[in-house]
C-alpha positions as CSV (number, residue, x, y, z in Angstrom):
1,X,14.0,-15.7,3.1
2,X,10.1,-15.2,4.4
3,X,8.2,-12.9,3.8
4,X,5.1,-13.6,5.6
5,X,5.3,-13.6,9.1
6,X,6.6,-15.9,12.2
7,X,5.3,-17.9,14.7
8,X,6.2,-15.0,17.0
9,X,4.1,-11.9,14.7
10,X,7.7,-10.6,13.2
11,X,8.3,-10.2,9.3
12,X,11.7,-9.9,9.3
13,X,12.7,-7.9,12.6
14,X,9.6,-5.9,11.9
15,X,6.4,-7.2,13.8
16,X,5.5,-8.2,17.1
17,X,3.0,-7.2,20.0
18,X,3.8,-3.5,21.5
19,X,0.9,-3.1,23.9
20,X,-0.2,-1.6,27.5
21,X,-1.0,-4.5,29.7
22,X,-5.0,-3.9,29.7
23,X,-4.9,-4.5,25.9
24,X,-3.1,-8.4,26.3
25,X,-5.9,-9.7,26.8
26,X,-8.1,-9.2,23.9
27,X,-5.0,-9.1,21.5
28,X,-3.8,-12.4,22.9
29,X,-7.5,-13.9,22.5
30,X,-7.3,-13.2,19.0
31,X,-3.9,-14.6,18.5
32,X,-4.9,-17.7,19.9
33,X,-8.0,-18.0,17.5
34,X,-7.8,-16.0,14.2
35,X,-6.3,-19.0,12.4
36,X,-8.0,-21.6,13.7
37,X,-11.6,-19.8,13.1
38,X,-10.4,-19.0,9.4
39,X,-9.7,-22.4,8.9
40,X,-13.4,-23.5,9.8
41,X,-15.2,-24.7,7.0
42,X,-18.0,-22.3,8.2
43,X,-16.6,-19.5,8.4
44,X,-14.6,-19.7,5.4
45,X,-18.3,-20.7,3.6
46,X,-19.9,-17.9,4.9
47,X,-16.8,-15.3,4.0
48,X,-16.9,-16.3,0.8
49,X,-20.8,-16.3,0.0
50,X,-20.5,-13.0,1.5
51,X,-17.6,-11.9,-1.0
52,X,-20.0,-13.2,-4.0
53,X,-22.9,-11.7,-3.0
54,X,-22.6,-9.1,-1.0
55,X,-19.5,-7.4,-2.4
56,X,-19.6,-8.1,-5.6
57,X,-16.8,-10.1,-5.8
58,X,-14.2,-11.3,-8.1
59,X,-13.3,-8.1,-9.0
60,X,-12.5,-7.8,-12.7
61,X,-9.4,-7.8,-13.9
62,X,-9.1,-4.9,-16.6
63,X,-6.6,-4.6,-19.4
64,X,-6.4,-0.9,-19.8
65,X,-6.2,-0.7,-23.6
66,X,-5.4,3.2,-24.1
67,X,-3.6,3.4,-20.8
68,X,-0.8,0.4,-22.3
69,X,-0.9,2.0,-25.6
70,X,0.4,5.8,-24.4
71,X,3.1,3.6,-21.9
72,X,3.6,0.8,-24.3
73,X,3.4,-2.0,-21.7
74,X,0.1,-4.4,-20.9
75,X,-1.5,-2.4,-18.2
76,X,-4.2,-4.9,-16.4
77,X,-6.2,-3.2,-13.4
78,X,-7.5,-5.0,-10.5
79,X,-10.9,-3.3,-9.9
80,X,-11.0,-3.0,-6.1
81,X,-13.5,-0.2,-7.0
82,X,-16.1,-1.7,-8.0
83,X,-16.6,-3.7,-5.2
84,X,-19.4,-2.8,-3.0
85,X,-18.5,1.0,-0.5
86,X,-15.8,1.7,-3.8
87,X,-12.6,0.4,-2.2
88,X,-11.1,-3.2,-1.2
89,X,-11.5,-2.2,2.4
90,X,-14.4,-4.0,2.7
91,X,-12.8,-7.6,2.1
92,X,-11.1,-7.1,5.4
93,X,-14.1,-5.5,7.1
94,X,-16.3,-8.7,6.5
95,X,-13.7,-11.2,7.6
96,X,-13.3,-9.3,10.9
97,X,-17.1,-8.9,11.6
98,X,-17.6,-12.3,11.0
99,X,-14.6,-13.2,13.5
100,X,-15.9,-11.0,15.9
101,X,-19.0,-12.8,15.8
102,X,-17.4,-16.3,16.9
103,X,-15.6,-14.6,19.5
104,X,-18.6,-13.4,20.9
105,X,-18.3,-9.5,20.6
106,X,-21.2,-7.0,20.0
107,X,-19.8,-4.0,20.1
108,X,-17.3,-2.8,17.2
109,X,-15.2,-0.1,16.6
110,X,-12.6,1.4,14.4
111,X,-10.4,4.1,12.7
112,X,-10.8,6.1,9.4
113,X,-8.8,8.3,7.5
114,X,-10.2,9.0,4.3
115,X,-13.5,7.2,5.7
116,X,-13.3,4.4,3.3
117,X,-12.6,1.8,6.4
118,X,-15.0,3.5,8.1
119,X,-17.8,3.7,5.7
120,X,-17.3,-0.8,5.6
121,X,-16.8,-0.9,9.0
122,X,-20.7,1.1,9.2
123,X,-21.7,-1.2,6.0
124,X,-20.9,-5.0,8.0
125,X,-22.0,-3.8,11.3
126,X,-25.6,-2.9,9.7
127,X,-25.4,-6.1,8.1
128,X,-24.8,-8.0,11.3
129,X,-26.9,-6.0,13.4
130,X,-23.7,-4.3,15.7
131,X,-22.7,-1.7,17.0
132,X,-20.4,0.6,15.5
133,X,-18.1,3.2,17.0
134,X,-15.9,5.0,14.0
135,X,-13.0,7.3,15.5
136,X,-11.7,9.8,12.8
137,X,-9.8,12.6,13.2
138,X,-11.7,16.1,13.2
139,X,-9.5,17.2,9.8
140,X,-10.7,13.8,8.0
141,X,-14.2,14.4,8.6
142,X,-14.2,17.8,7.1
143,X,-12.4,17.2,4.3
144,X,-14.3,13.2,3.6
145,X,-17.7,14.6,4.7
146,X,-19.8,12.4,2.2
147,X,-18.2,9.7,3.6
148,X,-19.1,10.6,7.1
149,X,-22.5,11.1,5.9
150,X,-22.4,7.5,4.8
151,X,-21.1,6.0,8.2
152,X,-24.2,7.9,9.8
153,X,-26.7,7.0,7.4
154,X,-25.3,3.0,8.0
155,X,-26.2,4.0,11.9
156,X,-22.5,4.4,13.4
157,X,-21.6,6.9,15.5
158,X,-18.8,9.2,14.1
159,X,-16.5,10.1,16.6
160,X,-13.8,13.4,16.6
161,X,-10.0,12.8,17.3
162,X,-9.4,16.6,18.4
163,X,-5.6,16.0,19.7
164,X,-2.4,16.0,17.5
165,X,-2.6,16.3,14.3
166,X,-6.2,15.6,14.1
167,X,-5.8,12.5,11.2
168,X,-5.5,9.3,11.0
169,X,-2.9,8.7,13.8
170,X,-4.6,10.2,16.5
171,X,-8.0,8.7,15.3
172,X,-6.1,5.2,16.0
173,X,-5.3,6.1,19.5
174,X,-8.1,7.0,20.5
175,X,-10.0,3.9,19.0
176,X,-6.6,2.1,21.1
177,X,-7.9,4.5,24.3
178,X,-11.6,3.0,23.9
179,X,-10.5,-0.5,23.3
180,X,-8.8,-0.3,26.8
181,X,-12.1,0.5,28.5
182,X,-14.4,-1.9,27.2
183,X,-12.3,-5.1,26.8
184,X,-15.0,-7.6,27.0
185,X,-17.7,-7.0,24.5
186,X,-15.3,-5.1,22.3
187,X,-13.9,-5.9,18.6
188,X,-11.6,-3.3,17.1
189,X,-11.5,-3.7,13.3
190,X,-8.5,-2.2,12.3
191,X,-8.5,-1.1,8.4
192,X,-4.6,-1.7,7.6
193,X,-2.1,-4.1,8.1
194,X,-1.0,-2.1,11.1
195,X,-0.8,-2.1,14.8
196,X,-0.1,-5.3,17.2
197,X,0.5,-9.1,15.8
198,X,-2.1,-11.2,14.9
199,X,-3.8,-8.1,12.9
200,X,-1.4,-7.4,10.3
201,X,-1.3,-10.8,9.5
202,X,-5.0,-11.4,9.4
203,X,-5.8,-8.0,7.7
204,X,-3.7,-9.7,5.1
205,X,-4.9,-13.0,4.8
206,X,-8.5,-11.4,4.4
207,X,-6.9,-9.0,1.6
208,X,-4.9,-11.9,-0.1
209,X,-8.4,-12.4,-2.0
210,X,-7.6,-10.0,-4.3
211,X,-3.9,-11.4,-5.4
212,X,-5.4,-14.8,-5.7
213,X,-8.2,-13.7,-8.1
214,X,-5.6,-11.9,-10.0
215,X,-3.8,-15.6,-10.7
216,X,-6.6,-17.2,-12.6
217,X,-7.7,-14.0,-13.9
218,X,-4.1,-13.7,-15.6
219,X,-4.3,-17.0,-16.6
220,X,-7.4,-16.4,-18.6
221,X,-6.2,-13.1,-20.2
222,X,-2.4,-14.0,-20.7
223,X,-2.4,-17.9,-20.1
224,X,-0.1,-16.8,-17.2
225,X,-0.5,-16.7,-13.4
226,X,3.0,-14.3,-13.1
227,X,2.5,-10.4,-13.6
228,X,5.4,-9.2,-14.2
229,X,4.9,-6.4,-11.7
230,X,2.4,-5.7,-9.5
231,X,2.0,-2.0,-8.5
232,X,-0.1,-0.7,-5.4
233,X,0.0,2.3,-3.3
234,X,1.1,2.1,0.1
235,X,-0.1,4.3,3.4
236,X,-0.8,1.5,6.0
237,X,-0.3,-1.0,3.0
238,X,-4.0,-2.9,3.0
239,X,-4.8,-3.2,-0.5
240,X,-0.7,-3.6,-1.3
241,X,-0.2,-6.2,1.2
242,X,-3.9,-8.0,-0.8
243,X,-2.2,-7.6,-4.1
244,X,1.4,-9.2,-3.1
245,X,0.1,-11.6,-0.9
246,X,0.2,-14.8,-3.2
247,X,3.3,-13.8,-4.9
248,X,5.4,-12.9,-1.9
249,X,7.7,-15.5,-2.5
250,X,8.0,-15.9,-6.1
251,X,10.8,-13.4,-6.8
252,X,10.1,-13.9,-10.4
253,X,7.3,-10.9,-9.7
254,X,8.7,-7.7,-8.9
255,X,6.9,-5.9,-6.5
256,X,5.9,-2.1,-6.5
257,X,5.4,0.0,-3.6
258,X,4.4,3.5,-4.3
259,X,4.4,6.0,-1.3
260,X,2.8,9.6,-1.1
261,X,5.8,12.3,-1.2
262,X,3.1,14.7,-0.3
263,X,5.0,18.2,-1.9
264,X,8.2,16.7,-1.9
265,X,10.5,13.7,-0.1
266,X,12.2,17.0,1.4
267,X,9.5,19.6,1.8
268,X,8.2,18.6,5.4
269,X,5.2,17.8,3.9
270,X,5.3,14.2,3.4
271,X,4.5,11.1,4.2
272,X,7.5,8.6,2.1
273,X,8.0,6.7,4.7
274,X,10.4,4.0,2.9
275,X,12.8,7.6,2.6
276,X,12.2,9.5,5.6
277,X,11.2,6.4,8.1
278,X,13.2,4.9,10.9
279,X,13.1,1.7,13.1
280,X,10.5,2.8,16.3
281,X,6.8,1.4,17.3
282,X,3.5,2.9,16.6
283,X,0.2,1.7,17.4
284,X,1.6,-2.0,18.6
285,X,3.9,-2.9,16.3
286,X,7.7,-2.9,15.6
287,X,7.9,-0.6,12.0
288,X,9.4,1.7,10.0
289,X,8.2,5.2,11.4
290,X,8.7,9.1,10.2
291,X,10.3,10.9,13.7
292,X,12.4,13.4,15.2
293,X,15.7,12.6,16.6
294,X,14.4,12.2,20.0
295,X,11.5,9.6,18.8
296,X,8.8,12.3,18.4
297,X,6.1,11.1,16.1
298,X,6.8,13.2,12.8
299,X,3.3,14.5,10.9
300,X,2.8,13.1,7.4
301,X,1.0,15.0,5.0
302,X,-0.9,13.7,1.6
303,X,-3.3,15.5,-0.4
304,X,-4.5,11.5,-0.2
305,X,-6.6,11.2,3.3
306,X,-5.7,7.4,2.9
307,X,-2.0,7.9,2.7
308,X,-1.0,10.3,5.4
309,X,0.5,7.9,8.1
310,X,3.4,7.9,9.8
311,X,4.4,4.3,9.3
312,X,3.8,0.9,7.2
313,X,2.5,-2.0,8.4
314,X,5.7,-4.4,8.9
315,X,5.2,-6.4,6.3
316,X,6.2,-3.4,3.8
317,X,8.8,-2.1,6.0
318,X,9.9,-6.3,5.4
319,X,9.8,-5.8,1.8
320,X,11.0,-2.7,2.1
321,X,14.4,-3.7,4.6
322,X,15.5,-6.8,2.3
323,X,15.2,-5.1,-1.1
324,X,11.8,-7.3,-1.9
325,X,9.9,-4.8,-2.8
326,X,10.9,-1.8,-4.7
327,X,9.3,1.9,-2.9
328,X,8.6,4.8,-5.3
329,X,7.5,8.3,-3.9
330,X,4.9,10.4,-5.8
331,X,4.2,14.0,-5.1
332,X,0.5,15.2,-5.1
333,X,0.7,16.7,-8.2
334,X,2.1,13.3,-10.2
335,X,-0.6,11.8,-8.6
336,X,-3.6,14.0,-9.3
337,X,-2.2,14.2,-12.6
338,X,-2.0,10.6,-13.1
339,X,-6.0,10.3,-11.7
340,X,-7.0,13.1,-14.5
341,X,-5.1,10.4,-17.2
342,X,-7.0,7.3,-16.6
343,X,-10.5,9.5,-16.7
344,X,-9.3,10.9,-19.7
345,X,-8.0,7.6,-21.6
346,X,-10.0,4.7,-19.7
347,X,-13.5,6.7,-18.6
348,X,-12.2,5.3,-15.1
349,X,-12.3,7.8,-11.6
350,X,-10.0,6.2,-9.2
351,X,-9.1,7.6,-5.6
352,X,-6.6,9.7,-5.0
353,X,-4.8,7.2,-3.0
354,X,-5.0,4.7,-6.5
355,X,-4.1,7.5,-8.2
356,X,-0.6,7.3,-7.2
357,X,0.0,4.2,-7.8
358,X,-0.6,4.9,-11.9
359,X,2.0,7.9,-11.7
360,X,4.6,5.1,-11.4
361,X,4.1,4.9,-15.3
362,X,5.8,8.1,-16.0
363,X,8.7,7.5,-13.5
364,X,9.5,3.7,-14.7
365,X,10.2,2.3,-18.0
366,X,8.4,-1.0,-18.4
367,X,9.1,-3.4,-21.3
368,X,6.6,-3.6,-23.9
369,X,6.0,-7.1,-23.1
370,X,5.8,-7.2,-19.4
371,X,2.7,-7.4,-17.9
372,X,1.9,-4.7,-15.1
373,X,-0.7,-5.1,-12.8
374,X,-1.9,-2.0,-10.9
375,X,-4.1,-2.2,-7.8
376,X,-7.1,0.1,-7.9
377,X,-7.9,0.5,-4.6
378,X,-10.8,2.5,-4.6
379,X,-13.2,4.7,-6.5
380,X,-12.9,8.5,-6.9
381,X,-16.0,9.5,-5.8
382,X,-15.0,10.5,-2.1
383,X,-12.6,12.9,-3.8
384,X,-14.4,14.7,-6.1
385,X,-13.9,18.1,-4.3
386,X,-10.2,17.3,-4.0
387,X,-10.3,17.2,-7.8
388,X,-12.1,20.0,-8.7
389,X,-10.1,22.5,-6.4
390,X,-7.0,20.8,-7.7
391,X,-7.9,21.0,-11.3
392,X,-10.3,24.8,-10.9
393,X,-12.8,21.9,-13.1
């Protein structure tokens, strides 16, 4: 069995191209190029200076002495936040500007939910002299307002999604809504591996950076390219879908996907989708999806701004379906609690998001020998105030 995807934009049944008929265009443009600019010796020059240079790339790969000590397992962390904006959205955020580029669009825009995709999406189109159009919903930009301040300052416009639920979701349609009326000059970066085949693929293949640094990075600490595990919190699935990529099929490496159970799988305040999803489509693409009997789009709620969709991308609900990857649900308070840890042991702040991905530790039982690699998605900083109202600090 795959698990990347097929000549037709399907992992598994999970895939494909849902989209109004104004949107074929562009989305079929892109299909026809993405690999074939990739592939150009250029562009794959100029992605990688850019990586080097610009973002600060290869992230190191941390073995978290104190943290493998209390959990008595080898804890290695990819360092996603150190790169430059504090998360590995920005690996995915360069590849598309510079695609955008060859296709001869000047005019960009995108989604945000916790404003990390939107604070790179400000950071490349300043650097190539775009454009930029962020759409965020009016409850992200209160609660992420440094980050909002940072999209402005990088000379983006920020603008509300006031219908629905006021998140991430309905900051994605209406980014879908403006796409529609300007299909010419118009590049939508989307920040996840979500919405309509070819994007989840390419969001991936721009991601997959970060699982094959961790290969020669593992080699050097542990004279091994396997982790044993690797562990990464999943909302669209970006930095999840980065961390698998290179050992998707090599089932010798289990694969960890750690959901936000909000206050509870069964508290109506969540957003496990692995538990609480169904088959449907959302934003393009054939998923699993949390809804109402009669298909009504279910909110999901995270204290995480970067884990409150509705859906995966389809490559997780893949892994998901045919037992690849194994999902884990973690309630706010595991999460925050597991944040607190790593300052307290490692002098590390991750995001919130990140954050639930090191709670797996007190819900799993690793080997003392196994090697564990944890993504670290992003840096705390943009949650600060979630921390200290959590914690009364």
């Amino acid at each position: 069995m795959s698990y990347n995807v097929n000549e037709k934009g399907y992992y598994g049944e999970f895939g494909g191209a849902f989209i109004p008929e104004m949107l074929y265009p562009n989305v079929e443009e892109l299909r026809q190029n993405y690999l074939k600019v990739m592939a150009e010796p250029n562009f794959q020059k100029e992605f990688n200076q850019l990586l080097k240079d610009y973002v600060g790339r290869p992230s190191p790969l941390y073995f978290a002495k104190r943290l493998s000590e209390k959990y008595n397992t080898k804890i290695y962390l990819k360092r996603e936040d150190l790169n430059h904006t504090g998360a590995h959205k920005i690996n995915n955020t360069i590849g598309q500007i510079l695609m955008a580029k060859r296709l001869g669009k000047h005019r960009i825009i995108a989604e945000t939910g916790a404003g990390q995709h939107g604070v790179a999406t400000a950071t490349v189109c300043a650097l190539m002299g775009l454009e930029c159009i962020v759409y965020m919903g009016e409850i992200d930009i209160a609660r992420q307002a440094p980050n909002v301040a940072r999209m402005k300052m990088l000379g983006a416009t920020v603008v509300p999604a006031t219908s629905g639920s006021k998140t991430l979701k309905d900051a994605t349609n209406e980014a879908i809504r403006d796409w529609i009326n300007n299909p010419v000059d118009t590049h939508y970066i989307i920040g996840s591996v979500v919405g309509p085949h070819p994007y989840p693929d390419m969001v991936a293949r721009f991601q997959a950076i970060v699982s094959e640094e961790i290969k020669w990075q593992l080699q050097e600490h542990e004279g091994t390219t396997k982790p044993d595990y690797v562990v990464a919190c999943v909302g669209g699935g970006s930095n999840a879908a980065g961390s698998y990529y290179h050992f998707l099929d090599d089932t010798e490496v289990n694969l960890i996907a750690v959901e936000a159970a909000g206050l509870g799988v069964d508290s109506g305040e969540s957003a496990a989708t692995s538990v609480l999803g169904r088959e449907g489509i959302i934003h393009g693409s054939k998923t699993l999806l949390m809804q109402t009997n009669d298909g009504q789009i279910t909110e999901p709620y995270s204290i995480s701004a970067g884990l409150d969709y509705p859906g995966v991308g389809p490559m997780h609900a893949h892994l998901y379906k045919s037992g690849r990857a194994e999902f884990i649900s973690i309630t706010d308070d595991d999460a925050m609690t597991a944040g607190l840890e790593l300052c307290k042991l490692e002098g590390i702040i991750p995001a919130i998001e990140s954050s639930h991905a090191l709670a797996v530790f007190d819900k799993k039982q690793f080997r003392s020998t196994d090697i564990v690699v944890v993504s670290l998605s992003g840096r705390g900083d943009k949650d600060l105030e979630t921390y200290i109202n959590h914690f009364k600090l």
